[in-house]
Predicted model as a PDB file, atoms N, CA, C, CB and O in Angstrom, pLDDT in the B-factor column:
MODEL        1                                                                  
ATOM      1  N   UNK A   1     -26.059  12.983 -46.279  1.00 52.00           N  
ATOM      2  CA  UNK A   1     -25.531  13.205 -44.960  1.00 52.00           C  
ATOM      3  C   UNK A   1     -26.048  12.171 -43.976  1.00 52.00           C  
ATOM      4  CB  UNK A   1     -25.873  14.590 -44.493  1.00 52.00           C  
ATOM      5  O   UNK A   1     -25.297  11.863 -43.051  1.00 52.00           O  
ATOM      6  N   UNK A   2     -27.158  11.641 -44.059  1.00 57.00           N  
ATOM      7  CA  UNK A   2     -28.034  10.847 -43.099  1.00 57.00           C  
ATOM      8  C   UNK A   2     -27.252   9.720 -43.556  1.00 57.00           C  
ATOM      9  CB  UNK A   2     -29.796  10.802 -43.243  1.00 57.00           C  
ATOM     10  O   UNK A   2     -27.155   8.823 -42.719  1.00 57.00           O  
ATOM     11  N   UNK A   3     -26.562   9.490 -44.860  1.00 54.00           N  
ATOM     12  CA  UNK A   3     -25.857   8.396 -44.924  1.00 54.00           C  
ATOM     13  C   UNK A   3     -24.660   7.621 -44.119  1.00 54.00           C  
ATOM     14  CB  UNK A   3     -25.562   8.569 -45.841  1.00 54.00           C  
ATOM     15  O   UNK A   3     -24.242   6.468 -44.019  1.00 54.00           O  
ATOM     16  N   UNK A   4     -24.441   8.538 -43.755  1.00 58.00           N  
ATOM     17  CA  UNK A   4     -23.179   8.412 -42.756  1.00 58.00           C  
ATOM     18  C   UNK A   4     -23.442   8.001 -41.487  1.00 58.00           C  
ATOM     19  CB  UNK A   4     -22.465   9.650 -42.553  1.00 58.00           C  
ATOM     20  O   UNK A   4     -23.984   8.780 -40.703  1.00 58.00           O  
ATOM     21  N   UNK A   5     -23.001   6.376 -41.011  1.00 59.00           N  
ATOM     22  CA  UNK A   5     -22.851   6.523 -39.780  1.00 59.00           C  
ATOM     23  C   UNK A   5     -22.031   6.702 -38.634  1.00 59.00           C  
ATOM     24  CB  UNK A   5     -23.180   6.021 -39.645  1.00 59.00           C  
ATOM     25  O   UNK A   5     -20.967   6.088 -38.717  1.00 59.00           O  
ATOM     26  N   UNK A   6     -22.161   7.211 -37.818  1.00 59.00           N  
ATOM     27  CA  UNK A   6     -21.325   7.682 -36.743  1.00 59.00           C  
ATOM     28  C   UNK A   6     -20.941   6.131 -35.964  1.00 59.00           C  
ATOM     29  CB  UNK A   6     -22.242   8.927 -35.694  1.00 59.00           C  
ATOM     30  O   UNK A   6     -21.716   5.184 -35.831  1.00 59.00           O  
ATOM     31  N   UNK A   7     -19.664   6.207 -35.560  1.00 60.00           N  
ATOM     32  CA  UNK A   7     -19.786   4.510 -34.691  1.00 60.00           C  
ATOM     33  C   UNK A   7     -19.569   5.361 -33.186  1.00 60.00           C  
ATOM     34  CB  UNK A   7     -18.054   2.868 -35.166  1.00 60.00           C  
ATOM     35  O   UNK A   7     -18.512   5.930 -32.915  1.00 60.00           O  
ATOM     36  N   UNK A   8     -20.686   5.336 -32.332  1.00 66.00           N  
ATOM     37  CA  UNK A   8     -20.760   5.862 -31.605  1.00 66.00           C  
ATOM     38  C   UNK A   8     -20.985   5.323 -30.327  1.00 66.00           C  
ATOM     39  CB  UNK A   8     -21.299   6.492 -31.975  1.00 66.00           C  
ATOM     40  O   UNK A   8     -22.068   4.746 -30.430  1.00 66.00           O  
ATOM     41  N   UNK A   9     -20.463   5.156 -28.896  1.00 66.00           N  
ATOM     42  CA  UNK A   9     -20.679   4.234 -27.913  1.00 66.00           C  
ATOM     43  C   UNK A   9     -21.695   5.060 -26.758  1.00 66.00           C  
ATOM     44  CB  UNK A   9     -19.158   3.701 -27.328  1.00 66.00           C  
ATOM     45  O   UNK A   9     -21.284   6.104 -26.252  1.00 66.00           O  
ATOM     46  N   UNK A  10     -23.010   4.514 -26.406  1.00 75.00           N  
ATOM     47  CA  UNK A  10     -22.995   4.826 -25.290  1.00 75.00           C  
ATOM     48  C   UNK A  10     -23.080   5.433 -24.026  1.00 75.00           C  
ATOM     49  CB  UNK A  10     -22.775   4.741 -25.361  1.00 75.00           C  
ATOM     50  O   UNK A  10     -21.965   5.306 -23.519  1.00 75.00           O  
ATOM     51  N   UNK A  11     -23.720   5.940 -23.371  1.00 73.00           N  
ATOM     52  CA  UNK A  11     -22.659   6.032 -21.482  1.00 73.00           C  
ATOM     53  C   UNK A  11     -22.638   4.596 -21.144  1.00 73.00           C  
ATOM     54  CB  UNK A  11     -23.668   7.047 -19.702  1.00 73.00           C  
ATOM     55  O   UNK A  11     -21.710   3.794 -21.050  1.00 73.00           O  
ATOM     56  N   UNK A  12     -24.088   4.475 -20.967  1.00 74.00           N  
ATOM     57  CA  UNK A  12     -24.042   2.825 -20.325  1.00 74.00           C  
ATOM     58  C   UNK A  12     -22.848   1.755 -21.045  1.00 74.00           C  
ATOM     59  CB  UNK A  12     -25.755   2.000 -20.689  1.00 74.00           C  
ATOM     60  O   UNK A  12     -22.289   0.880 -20.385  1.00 74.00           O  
ATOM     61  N   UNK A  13     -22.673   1.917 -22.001  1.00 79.00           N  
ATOM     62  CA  UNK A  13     -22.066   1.180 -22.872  1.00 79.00           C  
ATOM     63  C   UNK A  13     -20.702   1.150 -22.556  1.00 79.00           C  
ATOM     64  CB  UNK A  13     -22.308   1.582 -24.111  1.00 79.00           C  
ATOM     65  O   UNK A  13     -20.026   0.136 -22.380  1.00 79.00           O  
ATOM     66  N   UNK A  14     -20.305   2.415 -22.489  1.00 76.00           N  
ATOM     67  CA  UNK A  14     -18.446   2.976 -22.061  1.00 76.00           C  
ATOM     68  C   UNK A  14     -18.559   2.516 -20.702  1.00 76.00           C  
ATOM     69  CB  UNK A  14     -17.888   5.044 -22.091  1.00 76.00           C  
ATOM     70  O   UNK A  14     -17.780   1.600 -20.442  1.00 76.00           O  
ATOM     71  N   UNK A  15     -19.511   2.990 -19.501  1.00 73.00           N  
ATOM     72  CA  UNK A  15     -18.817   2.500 -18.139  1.00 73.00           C  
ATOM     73  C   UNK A  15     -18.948   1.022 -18.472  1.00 73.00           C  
ATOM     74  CB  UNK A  15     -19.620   2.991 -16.550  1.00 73.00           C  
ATOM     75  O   UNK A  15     -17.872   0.503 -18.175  1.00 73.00           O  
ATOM     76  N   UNK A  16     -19.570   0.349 -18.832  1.00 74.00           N  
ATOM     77  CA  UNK A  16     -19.926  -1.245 -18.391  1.00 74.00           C  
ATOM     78  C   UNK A  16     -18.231  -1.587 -19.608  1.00 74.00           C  
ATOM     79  CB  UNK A  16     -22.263  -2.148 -19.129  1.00 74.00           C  
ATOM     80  O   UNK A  16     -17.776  -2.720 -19.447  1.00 74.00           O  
ATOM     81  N   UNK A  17     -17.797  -1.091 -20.192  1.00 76.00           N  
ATOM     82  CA  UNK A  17     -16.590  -1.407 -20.939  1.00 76.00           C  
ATOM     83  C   UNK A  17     -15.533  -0.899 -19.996  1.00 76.00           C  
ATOM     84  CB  UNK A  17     -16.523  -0.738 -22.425  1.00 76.00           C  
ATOM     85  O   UNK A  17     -14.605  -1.675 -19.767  1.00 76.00           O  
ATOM     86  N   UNK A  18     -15.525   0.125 -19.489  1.00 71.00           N  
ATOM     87  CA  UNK A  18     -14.256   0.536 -18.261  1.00 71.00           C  
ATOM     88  C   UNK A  18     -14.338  -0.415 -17.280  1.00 71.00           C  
ATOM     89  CB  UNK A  18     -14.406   2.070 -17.411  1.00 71.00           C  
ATOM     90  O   UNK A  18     -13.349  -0.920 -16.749  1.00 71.00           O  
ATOM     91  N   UNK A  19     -15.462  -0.678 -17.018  1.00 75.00           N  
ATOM     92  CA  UNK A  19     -15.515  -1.596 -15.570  1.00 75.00           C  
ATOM     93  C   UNK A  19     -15.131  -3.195 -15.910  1.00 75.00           C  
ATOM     94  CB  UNK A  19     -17.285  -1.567 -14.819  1.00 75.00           C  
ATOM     95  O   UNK A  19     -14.838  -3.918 -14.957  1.00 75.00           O  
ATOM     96  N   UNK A  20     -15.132  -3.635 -16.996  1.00 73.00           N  
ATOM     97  CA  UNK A  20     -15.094  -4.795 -17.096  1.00 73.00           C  
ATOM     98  C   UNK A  20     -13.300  -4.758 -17.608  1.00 73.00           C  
ATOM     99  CB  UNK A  20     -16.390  -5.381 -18.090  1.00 73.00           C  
ATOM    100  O   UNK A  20     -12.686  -5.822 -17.527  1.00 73.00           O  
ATOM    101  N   UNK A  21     -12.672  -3.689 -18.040  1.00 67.00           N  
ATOM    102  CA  UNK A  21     -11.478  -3.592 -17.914  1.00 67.00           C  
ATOM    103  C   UNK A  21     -10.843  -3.217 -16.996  1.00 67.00           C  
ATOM    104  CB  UNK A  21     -11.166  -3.148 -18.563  1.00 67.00           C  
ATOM    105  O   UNK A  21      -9.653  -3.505 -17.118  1.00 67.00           O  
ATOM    106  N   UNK A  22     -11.139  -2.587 -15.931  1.00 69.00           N  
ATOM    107  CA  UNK A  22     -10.714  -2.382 -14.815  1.00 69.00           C  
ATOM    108  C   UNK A  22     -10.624  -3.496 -13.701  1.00 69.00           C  
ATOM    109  CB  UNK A  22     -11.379  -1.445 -14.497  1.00 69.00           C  
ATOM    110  O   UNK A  22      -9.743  -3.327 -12.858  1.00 69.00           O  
ATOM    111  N   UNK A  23     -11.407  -4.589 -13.594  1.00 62.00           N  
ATOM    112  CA  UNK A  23     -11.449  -5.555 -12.798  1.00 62.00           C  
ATOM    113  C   UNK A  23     -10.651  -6.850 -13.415  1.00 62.00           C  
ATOM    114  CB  UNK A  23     -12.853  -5.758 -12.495  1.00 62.00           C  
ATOM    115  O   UNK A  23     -10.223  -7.730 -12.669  1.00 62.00           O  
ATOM    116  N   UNK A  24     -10.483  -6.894 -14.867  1.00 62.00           N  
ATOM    117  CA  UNK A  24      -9.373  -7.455 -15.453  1.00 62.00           C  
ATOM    118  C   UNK A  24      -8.088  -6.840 -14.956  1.00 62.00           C  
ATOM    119  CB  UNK A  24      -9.485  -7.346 -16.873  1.00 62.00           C  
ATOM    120  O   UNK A  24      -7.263  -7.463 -14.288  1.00 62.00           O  
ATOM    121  N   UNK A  25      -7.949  -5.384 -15.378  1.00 62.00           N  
ATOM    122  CA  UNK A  25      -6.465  -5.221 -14.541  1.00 62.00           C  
ATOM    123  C   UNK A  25      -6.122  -5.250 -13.669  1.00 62.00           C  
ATOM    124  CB  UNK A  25      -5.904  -4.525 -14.479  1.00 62.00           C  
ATOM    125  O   UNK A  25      -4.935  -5.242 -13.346  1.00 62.00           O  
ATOM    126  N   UNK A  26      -7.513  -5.317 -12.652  1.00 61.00           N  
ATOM    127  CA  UNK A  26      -6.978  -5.583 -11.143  1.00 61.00           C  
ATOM    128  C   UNK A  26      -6.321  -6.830 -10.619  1.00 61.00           C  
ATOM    129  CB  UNK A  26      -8.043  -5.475 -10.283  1.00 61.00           C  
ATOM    130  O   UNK A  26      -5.313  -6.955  -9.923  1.00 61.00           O  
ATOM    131  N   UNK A  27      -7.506  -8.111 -11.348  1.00 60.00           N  
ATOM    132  CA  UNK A  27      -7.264  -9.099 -11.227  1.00 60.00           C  
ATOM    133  C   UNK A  27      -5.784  -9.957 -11.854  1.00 60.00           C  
ATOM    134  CB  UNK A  27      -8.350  -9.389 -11.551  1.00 60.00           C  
ATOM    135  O   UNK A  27      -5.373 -11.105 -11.681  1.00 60.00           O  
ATOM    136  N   UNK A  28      -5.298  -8.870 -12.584  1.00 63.00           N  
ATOM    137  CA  UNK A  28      -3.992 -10.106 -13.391  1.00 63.00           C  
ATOM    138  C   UNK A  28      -3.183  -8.964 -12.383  1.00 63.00           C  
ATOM    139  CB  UNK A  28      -3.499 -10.279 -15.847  1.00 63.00           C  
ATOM    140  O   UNK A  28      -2.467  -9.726 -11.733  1.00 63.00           O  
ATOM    141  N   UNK A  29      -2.956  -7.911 -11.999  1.00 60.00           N  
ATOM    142  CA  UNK A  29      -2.188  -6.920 -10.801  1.00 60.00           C  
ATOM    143  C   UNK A  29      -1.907  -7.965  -9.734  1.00 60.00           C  
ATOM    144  CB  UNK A  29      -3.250  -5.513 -10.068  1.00 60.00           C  
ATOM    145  O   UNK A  29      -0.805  -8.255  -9.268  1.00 60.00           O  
ATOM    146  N   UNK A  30      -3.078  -8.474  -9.430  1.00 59.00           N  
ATOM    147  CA  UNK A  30      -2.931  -8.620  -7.751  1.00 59.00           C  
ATOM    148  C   UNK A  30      -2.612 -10.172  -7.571  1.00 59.00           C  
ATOM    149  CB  UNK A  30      -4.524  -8.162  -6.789  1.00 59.00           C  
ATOM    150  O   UNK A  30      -2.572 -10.749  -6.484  1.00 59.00           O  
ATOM    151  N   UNK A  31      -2.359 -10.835  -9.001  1.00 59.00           N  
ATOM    152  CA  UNK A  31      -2.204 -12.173  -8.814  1.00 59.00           C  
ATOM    153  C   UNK A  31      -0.846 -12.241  -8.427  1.00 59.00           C  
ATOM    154  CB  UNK A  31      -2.557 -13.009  -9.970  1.00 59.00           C  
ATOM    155  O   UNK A  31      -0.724 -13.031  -7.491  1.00 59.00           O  
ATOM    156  N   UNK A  32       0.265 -11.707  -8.787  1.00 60.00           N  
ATOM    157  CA  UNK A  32       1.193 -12.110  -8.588  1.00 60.00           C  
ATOM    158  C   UNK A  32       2.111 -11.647  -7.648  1.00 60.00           C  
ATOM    159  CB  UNK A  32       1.499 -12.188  -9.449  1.00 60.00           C  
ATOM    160  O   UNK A  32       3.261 -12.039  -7.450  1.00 60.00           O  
ATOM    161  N   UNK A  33       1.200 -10.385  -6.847  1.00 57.00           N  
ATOM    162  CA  UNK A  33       1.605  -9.584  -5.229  1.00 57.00           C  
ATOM    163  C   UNK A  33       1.252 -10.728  -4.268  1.00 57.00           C  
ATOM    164  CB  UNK A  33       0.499  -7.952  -4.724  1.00 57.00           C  
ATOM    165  O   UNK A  33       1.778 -10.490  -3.181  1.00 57.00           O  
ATOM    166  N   UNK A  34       0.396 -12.154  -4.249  1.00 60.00           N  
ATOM    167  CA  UNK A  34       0.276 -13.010  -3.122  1.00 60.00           C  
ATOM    168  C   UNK A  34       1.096 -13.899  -3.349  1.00 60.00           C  
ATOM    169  CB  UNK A  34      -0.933 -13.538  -2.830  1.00 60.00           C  
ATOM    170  O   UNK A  34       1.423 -14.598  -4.308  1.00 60.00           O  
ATOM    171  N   UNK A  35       1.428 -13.740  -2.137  1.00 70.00           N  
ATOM    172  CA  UNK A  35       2.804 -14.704  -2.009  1.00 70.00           C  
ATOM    173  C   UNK A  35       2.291 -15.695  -0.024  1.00 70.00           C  
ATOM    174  CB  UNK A  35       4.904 -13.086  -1.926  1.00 70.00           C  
ATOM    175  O   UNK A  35       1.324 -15.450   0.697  1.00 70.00           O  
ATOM    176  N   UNK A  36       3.273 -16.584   0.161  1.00 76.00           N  
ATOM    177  CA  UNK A  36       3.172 -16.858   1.434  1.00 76.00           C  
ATOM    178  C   UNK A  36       2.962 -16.476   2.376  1.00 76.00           C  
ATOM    179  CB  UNK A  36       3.663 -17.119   1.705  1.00 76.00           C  
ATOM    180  O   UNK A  36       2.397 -15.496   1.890  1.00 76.00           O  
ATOM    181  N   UNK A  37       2.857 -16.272   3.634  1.00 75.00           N  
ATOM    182  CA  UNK A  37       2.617 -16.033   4.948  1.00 75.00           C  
ATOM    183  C   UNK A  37       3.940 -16.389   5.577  1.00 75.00           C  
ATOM    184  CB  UNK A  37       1.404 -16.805   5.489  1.00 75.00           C  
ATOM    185  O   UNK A  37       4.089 -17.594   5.372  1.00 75.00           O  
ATOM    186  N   UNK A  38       4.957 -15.918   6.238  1.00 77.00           N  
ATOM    187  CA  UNK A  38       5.995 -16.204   6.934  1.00 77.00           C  
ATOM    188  C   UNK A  38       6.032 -16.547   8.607  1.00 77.00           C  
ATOM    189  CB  UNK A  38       6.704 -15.184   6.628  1.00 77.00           C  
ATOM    190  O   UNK A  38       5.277 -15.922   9.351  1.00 77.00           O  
ATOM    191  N   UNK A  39       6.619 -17.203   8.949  1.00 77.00           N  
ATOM    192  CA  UNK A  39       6.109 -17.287  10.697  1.00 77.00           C  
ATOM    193  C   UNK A  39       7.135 -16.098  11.340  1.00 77.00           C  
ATOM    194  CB  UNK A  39       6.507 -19.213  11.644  1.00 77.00           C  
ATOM    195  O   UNK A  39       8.292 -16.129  10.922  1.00 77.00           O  
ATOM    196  N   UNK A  40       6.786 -15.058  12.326  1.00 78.00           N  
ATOM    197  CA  UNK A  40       7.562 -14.514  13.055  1.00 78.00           C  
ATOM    198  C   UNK A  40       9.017 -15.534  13.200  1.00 78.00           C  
ATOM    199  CB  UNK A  40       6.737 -14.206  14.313  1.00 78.00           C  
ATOM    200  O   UNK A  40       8.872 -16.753  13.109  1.00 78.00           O  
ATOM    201  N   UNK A  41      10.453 -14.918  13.436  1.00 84.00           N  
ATOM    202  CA  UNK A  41      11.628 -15.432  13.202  1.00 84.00           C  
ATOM    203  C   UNK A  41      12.469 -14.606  14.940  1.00 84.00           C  
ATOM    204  CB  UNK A  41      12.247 -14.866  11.312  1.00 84.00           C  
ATOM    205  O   UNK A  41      13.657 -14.560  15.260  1.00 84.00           O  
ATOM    206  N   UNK A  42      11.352 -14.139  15.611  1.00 84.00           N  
ATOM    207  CA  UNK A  42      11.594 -13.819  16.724  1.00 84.00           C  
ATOM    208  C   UNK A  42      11.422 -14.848  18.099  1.00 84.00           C  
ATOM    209  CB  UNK A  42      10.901 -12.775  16.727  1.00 84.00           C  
ATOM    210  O   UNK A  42      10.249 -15.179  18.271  1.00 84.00           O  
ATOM    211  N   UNK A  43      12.460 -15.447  19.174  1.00 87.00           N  
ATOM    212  CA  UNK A  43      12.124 -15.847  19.783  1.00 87.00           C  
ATOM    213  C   UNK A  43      11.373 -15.371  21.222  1.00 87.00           C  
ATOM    214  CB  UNK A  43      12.845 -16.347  19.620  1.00 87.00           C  
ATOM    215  O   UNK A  43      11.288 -14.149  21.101  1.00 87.00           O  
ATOM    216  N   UNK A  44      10.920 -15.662  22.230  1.00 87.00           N  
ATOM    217  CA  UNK A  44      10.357 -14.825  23.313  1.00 87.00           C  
ATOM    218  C   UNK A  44      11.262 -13.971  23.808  1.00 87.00           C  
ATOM    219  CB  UNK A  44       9.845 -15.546  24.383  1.00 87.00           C  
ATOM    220  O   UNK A  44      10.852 -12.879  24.201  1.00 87.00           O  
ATOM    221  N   UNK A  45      12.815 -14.319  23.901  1.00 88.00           N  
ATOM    222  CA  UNK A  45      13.421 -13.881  24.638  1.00 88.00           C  
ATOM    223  C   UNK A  45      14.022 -12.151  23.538  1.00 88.00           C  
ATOM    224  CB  UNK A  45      14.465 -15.213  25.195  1.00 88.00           C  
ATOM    225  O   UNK A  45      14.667 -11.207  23.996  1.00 88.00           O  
ATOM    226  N   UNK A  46      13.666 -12.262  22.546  1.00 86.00           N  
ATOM    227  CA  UNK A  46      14.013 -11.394  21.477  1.00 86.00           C  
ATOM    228  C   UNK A  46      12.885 -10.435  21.801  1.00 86.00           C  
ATOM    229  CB  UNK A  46      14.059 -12.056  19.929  1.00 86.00           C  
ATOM    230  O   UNK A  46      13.047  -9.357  22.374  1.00 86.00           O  
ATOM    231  N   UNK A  47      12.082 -10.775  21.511  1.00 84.00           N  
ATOM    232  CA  UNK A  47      10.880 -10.007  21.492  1.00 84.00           C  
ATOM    233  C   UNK A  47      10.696  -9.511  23.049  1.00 84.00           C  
ATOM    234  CB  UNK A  47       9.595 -10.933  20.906  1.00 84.00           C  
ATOM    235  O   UNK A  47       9.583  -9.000  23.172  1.00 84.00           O  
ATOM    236  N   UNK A  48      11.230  -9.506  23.924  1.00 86.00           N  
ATOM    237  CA  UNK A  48      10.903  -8.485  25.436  1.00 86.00           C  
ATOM    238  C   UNK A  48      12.550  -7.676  25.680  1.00 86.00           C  
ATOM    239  CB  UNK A  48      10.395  -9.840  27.296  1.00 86.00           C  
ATOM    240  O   UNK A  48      12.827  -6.936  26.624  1.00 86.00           O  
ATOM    241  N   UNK A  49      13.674  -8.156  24.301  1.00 86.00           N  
ATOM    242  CA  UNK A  49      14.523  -7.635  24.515  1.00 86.00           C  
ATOM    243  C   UNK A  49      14.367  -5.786  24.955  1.00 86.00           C  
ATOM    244  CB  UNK A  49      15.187  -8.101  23.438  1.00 86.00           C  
ATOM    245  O   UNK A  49      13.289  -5.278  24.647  1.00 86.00           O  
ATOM    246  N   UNK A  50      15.240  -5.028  25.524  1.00 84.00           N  
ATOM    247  CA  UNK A  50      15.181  -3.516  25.292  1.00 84.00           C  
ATOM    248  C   UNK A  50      15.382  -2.897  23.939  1.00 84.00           C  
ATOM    249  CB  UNK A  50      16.149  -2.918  26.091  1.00 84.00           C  
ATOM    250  O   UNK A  50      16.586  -2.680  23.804  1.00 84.00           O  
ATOM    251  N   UNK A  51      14.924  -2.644  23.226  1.00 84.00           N  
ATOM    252  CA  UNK A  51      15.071  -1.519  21.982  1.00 84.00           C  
ATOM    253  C   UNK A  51      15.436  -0.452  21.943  1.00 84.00           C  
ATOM    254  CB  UNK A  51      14.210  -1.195  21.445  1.00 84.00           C  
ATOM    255  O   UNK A  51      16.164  -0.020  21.050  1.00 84.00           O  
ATOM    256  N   UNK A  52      14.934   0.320  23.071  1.00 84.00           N  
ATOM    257  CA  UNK A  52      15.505   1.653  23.285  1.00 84.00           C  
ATOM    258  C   UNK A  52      16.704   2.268  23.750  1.00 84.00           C  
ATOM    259  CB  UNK A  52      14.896   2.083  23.881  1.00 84.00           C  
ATOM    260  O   UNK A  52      17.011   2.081  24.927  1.00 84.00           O  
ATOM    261  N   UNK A  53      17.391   2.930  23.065  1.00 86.00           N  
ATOM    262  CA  UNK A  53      18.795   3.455  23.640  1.00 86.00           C  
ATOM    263  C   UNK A  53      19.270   4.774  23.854  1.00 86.00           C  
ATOM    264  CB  UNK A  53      19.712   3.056  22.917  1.00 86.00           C  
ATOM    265  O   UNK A  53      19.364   5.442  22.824  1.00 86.00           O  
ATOM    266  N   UNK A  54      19.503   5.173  24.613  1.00 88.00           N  
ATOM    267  CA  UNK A  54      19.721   6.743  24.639  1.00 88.00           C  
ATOM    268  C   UNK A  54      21.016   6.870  24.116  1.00 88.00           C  
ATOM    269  CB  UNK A  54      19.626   7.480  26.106  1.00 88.00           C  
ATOM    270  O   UNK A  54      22.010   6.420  24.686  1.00 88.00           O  
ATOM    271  N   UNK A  55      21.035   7.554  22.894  1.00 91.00           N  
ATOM    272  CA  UNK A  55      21.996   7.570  22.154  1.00 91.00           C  
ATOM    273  C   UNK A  55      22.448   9.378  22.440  1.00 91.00           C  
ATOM    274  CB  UNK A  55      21.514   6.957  20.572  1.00 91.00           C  
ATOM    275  O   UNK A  55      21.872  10.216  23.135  1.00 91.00           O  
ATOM    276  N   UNK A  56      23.347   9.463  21.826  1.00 94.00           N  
ATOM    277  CA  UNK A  56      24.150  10.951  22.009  1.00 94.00           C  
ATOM    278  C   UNK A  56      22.955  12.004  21.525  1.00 94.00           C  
ATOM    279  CB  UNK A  56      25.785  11.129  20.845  1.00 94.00           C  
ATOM    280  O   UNK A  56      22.575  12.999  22.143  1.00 94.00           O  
ATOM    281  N   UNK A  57      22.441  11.481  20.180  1.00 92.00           N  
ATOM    282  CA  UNK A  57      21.250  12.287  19.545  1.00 92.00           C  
ATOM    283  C   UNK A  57      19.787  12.335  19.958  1.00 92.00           C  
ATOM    284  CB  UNK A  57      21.153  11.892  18.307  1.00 92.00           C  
ATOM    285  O   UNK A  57      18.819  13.013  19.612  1.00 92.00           O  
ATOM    286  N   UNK A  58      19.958  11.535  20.669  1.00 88.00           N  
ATOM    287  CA  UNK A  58      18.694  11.008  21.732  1.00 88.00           C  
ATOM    288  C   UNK A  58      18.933  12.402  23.259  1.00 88.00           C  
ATOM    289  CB  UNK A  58      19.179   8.683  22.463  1.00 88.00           C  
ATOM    290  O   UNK A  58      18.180  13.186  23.835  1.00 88.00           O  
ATOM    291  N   UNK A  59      20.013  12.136  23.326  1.00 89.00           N  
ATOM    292  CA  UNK A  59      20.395  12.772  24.680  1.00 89.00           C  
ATOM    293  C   UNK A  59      19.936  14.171  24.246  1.00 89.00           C  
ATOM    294  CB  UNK A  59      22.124  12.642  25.204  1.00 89.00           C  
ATOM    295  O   UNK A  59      18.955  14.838  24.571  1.00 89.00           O  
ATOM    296  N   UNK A  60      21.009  14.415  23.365  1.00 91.00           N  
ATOM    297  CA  UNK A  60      20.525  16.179  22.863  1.00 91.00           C  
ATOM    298  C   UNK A  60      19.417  16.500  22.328  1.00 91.00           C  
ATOM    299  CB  UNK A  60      21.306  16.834  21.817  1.00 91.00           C  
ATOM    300  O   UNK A  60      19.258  17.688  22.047  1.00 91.00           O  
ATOM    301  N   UNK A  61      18.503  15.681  22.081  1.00 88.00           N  
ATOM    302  CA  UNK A  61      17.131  15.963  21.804  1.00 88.00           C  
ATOM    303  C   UNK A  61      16.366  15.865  23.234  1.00 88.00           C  
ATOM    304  CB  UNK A  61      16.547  14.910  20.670  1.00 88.00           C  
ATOM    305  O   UNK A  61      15.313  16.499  23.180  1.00 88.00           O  
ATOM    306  N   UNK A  62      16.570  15.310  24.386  1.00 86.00           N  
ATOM    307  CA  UNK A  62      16.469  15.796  25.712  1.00 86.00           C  
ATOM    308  C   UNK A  62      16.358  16.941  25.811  1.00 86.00           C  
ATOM    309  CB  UNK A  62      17.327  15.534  26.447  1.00 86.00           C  
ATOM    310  O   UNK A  62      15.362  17.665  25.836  1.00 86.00           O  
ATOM    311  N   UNK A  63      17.714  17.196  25.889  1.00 88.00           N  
ATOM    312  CA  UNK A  63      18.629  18.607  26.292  1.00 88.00           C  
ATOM    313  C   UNK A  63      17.963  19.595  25.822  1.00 88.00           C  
ATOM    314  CB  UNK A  63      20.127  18.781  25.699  1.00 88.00           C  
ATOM    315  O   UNK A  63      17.370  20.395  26.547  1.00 88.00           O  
ATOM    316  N   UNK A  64      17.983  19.646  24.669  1.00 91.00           N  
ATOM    317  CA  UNK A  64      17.201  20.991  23.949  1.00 91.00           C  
ATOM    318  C   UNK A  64      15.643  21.298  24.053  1.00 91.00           C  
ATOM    319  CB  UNK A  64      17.390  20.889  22.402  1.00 91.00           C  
ATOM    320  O   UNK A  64      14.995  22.307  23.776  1.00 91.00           O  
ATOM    321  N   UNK A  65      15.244  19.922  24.605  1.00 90.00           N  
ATOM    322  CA  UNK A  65      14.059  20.381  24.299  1.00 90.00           C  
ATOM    323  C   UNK A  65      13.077  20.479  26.397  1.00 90.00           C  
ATOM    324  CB  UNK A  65      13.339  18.964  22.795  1.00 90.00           C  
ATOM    325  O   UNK A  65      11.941  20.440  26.870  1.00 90.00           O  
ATOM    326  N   UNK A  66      14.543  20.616  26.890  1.00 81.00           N  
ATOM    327  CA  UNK A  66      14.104  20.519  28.276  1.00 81.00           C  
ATOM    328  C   UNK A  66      13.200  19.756  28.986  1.00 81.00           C  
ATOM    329  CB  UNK A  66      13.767  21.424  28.535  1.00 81.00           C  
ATOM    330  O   UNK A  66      12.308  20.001  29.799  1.00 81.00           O  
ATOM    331  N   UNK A  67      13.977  18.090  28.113  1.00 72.00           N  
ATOM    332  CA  UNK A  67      12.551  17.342  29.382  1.00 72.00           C  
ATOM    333  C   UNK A  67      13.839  16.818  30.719  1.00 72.00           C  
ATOM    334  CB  UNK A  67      11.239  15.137  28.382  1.00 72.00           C  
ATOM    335  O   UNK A  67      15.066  16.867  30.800  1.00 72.00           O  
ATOM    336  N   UNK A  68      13.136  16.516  31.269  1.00 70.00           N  
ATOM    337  CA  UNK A  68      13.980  15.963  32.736  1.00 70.00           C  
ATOM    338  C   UNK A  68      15.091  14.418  32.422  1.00 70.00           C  
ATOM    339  CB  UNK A  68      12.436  15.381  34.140  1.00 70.00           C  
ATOM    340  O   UNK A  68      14.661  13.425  31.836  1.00 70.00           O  
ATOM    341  N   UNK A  69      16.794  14.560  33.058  1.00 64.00           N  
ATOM    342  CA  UNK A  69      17.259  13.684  32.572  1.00 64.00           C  
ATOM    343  C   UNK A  69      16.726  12.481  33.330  1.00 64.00           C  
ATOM    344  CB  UNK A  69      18.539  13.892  32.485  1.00 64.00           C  
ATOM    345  O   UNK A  69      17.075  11.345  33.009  1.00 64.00           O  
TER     346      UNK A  69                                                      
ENDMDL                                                                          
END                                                                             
């Protein structure tokens, strides 16, 4: 029975093997999510445009909910 060996790993052994696979998968993951930097495609006059519109669904969400027109 003592003949037999067990192939047995470890704690220290298993985390320092998770961790060194885990920072491999991070590292081949995240290589190919960086990409360029783009410049804003807004001019000044875009960017202070109005955005907001009181739309019909806008209005009745007023209405119902009794703020002042």
């Amino acid at each position: 029975m003592s003949d037999e060996k067990k192939a047995t790993v470890g704690r220290r052994d298993f985390l320092h093997k998770v961790g060194i696979g885990t920072v491999a998968a991070g590292a081949t993951l995240a290589t190919p999510l960086v990409g360029s930097a783009q410049a804003d495609s807004e001019n000044n006059d875009e960017k202070r445009k109005a955005r907001y519109k009181e739309s019909d669904h806008v209005k009745a969400y007023y209405r119902v909910n009794r703020y002042p027109a």
